[in-house]
Backbone as CSV, one residue per row, in Angstrom:
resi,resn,N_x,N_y,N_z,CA_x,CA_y,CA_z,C_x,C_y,C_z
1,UNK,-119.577,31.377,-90.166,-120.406,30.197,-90.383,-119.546,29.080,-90.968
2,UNK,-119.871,28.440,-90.322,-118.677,26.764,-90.922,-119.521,26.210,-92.393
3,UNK,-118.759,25.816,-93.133,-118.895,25.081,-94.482,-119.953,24.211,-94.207
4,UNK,-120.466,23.805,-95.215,-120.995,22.434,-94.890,-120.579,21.175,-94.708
5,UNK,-119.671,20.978,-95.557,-118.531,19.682,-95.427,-118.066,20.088,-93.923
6,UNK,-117.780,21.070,-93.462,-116.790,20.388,-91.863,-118.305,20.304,-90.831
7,UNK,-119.581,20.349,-91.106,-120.535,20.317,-90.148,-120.892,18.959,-90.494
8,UNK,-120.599,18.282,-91.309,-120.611,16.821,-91.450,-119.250,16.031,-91.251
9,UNK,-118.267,16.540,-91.148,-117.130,15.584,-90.508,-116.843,15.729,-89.313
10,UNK,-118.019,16.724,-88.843,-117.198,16.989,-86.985,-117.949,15.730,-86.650
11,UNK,-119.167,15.440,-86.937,-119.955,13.951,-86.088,-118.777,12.490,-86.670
12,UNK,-118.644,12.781,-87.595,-117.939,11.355,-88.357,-116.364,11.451,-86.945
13,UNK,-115.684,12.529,-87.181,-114.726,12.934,-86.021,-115.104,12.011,-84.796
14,UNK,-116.279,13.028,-84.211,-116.234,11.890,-83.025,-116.790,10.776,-82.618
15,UNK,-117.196,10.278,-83.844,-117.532,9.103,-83.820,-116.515,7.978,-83.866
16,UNK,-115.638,8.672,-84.691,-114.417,8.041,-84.980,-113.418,7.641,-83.866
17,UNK,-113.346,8.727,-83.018,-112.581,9.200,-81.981,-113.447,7.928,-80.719
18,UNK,-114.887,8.250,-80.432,-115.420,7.060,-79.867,-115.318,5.466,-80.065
19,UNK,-115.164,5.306,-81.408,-114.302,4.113,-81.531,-113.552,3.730,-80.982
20,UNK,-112.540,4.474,-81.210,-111.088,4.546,-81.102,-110.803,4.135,-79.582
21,UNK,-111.762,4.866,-78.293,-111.551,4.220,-76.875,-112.519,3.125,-76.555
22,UNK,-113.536,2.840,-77.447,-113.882,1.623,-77.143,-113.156,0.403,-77.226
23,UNK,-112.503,0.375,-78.298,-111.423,-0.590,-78.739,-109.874,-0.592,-77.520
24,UNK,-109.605,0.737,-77.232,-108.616,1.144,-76.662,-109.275,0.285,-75.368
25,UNK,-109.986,1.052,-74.378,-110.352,0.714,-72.734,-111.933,-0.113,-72.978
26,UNK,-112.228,-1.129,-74.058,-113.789,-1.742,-73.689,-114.506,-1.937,-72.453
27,UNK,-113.494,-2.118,-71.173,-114.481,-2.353,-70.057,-114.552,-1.305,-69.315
28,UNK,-114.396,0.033,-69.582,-114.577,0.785,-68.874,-115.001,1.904,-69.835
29,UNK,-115.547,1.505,-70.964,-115.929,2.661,-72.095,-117.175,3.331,-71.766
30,UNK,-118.172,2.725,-71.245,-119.477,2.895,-71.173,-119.385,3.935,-69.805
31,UNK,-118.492,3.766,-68.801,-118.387,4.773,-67.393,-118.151,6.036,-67.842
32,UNK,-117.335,6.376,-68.911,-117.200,8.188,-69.193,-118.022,8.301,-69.598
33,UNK,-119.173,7.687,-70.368,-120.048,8.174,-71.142,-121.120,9.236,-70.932
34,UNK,-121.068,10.698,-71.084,-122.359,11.457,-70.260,-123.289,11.296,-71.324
35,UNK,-124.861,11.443,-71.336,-125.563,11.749,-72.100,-126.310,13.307,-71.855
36,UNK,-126.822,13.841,-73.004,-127.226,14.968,-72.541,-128.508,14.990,-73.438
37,UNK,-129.756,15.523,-72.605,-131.134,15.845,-73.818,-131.654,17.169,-73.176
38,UNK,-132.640,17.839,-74.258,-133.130,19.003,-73.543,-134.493,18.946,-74.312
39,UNK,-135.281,19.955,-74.038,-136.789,19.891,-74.221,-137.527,21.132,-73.118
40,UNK,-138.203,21.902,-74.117,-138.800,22.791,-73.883,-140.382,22.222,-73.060
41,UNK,-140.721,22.894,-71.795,-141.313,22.674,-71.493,-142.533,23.639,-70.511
42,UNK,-143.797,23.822,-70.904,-144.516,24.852,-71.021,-144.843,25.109,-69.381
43,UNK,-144.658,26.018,-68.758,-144.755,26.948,-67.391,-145.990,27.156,-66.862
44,UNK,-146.745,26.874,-66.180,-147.616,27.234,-65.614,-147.829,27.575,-64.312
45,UNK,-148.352,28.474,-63.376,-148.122,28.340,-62.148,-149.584,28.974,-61.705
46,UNK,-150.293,27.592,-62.072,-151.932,28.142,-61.422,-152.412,28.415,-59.830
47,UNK,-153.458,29.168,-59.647,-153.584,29.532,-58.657,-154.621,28.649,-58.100
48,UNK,-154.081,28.299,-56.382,-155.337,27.570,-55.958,-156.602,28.647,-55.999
49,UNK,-157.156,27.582,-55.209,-158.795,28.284,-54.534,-158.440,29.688,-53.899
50,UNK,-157.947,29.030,-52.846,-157.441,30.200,-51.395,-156.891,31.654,-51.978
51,UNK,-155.743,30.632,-53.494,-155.050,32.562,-53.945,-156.156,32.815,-54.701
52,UNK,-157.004,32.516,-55.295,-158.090,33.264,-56.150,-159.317,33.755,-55.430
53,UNK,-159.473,34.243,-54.208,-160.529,34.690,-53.625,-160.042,35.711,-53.315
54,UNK,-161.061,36.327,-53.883,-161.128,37.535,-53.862,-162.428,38.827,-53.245
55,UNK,-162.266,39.868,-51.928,-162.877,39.750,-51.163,-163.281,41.169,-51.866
56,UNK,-165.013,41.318,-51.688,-165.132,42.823,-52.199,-167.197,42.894,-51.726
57,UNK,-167.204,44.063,-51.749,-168.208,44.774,-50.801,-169.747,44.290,-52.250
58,UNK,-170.476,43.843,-51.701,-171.968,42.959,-51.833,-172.375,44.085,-52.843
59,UNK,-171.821,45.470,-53.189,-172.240,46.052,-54.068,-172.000,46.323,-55.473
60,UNK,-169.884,45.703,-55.304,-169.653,45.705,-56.520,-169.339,44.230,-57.270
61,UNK,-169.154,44.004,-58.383,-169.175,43.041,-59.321,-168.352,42.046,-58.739
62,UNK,-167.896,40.939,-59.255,-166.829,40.347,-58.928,-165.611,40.893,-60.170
63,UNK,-164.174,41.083,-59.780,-163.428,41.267,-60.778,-163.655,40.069,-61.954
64,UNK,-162.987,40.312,-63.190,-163.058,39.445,-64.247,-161.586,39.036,-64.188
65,UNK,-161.534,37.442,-64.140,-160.625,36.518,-64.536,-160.342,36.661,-65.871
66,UNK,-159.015,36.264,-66.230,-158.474,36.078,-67.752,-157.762,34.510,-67.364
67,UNK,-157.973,34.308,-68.549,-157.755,32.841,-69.008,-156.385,32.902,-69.277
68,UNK,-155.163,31.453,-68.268,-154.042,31.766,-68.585,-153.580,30.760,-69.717
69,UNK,-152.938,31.063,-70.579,-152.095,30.100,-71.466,-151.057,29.482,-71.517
70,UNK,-151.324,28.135,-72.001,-150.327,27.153,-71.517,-149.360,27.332,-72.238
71,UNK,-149.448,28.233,-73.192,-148.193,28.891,-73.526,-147.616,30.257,-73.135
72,UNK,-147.822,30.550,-72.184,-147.379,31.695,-71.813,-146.095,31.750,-71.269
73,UNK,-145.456,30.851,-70.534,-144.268,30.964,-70.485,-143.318,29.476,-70.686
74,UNK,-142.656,29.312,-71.141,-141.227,28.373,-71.638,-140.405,28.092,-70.754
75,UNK,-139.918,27.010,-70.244,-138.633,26.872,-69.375,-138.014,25.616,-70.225
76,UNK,-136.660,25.887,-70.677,-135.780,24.811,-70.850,-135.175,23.850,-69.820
77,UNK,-135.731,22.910,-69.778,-135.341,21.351,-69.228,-134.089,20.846,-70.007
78,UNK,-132.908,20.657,-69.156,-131.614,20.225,-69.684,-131.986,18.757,-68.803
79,UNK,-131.138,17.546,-68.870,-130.900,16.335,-68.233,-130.006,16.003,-68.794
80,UNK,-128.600,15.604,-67.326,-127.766,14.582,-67.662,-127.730,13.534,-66.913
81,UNK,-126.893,12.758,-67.428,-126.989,11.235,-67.477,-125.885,10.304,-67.730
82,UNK,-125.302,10.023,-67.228,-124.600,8.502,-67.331,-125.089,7.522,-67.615
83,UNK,-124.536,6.668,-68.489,-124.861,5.116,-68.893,-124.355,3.952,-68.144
84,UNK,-125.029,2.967,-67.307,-124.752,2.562,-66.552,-125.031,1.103,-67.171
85,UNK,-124.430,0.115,-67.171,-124.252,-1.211,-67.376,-124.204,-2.585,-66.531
C-alpha cells in the first residue's frame, strides 16, 4: 500500500509534467489529450410480448411471473475520448 504523501504527489507529478508540454508544444497540446470516464450502469434485458407467452392446456393455471430488478445485473461503461479544439 503506498503512503499517503506519494498518493498525493503522483496527481501534483502529472500535473506538473502536463504543464511542462503545454508550455513545451501549445499548439498541439490539446491533440494527445485522451480522456477517460466510467460509470456503472444497471442491465436489463426485458422480455417482449411474443417471448412472454406462454402456451398451456385451458386446465392448468397460468405460470407465475417474478418481478425483475433493475438491479439485478451491473455492466461497467468505460468511454474514451479525445479533446478536440
Amino acid at each position: 500500500m503506498k503512503p499517503v504523501d506519494e498518493e498525493k504527489q503522483n496527481p501534483v507529478d502529472v500535473c506538473t509534467d502536463l504543464l511542462c508540454c503545454l508550455q513545451a508544444q501549445p499548439e498541439i497540446f490539446l491533440d494527445r489529450i485522451v480522456t477517460q470516464d466510467e460509470t456503472w450502469v444497471h442491465h436489463i434485458d426485458p422480455e417482449t410480448k411474443r417471448q412472454s407467452v406462454v402456451w398451456k392446456h385451458a386446465s392448468f393455471d397460468t405460470p407465475k411471473k417474478f418481478k425483475v430488478s433493475p438491479s439485478a445485473e451491473k455492466v461497467m461503461a468505460i468511454v474514451f475520448g479525445t479533446v478536440k479544439v
